[in-house]
Backbone bond lengths (Angstrom), bond angles and torsions (degrees), N, CA, C in turn:
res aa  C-N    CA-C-N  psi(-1)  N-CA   C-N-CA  omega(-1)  CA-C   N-CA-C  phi
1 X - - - 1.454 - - 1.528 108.61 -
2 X 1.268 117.07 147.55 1.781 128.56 -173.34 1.501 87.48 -60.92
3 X 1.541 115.38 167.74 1.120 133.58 161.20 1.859 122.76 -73.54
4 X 1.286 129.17 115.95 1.125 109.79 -159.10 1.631 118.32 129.04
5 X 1.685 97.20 -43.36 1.667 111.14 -168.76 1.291 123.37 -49.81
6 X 1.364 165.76 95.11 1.407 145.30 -168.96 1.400 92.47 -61.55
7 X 1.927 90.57 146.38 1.583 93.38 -161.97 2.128 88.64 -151.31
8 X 1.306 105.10 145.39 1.915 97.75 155.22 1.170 117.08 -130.29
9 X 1.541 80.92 135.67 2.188 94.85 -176.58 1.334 82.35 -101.44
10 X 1.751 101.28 145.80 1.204 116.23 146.35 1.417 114.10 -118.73
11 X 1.640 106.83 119.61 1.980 112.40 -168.89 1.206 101.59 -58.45
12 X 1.365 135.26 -53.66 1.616 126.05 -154.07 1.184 94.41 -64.71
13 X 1.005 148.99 -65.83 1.828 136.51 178.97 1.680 131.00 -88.60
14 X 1.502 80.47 10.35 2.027 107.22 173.27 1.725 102.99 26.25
15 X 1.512 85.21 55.54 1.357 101.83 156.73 1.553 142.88 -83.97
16 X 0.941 166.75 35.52 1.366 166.43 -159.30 1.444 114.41 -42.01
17 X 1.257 120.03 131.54 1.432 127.93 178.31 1.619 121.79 -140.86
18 X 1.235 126.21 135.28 1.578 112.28 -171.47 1.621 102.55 -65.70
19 X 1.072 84.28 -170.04 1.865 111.72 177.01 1.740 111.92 -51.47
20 X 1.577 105.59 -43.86 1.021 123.40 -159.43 1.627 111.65 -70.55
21 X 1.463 77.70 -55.27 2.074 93.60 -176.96 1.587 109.90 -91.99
22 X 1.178 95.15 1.78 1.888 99.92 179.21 1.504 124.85 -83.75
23 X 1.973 86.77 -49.30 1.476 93.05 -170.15 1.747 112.40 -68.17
24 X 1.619 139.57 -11.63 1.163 122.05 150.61 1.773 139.34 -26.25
25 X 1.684 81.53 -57.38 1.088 108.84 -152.90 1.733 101.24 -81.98
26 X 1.498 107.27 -19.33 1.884 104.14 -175.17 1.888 86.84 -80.89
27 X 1.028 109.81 -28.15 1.495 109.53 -160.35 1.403 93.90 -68.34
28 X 1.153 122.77 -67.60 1.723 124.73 -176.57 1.847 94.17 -42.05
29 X 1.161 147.42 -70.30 1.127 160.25 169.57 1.549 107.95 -24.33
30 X 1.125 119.16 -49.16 1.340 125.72 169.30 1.286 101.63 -50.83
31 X 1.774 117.86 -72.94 1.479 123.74 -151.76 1.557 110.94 -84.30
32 X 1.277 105.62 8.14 1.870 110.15 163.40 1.976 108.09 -90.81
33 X 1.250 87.09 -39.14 1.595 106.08 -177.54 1.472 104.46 -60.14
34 X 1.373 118.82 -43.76 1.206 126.20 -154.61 2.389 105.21 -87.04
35 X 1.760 89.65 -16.26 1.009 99.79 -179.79 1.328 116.17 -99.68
36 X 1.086 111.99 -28.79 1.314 104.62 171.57 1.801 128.65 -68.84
37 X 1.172 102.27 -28.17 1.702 124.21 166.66 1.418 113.64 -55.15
38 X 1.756 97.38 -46.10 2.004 99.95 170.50 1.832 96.01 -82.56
39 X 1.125 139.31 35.66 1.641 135.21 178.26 1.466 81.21 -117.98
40 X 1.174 100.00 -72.81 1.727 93.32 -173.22 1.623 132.32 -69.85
41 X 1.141 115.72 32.97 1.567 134.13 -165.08 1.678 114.20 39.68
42 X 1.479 111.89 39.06 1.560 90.14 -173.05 1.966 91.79 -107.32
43 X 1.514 113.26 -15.24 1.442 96.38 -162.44 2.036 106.51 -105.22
44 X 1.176 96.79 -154.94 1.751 99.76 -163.27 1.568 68.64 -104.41
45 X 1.741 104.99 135.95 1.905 114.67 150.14 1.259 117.41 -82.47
46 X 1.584 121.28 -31.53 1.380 120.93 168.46 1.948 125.03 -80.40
């Protein structure tokens, strides 16, 4: 990838992915993250 590119690594499988094929995958990552926080009573469910 050019220098510059927005890009997501993920270390545990030192993966790299562009913008394109990434941003799915941070999003799913988000909304597990975001669920597990409402599992453990720290986040908002609504």
């Amino acid at each position: 990838m050019p220098k510059g590119t927005i890009a997501y690594y993920w270390p545990r499988t030192q993966t790299l992915l562009c913008s394109g094929c990434g941003e799915p995958e941070y999003r799913s990552f988000l909304s597990a993250s975001a669920d597990e926080d409402v599992y453990a009573g720290n986040g908002n469910p609504y």
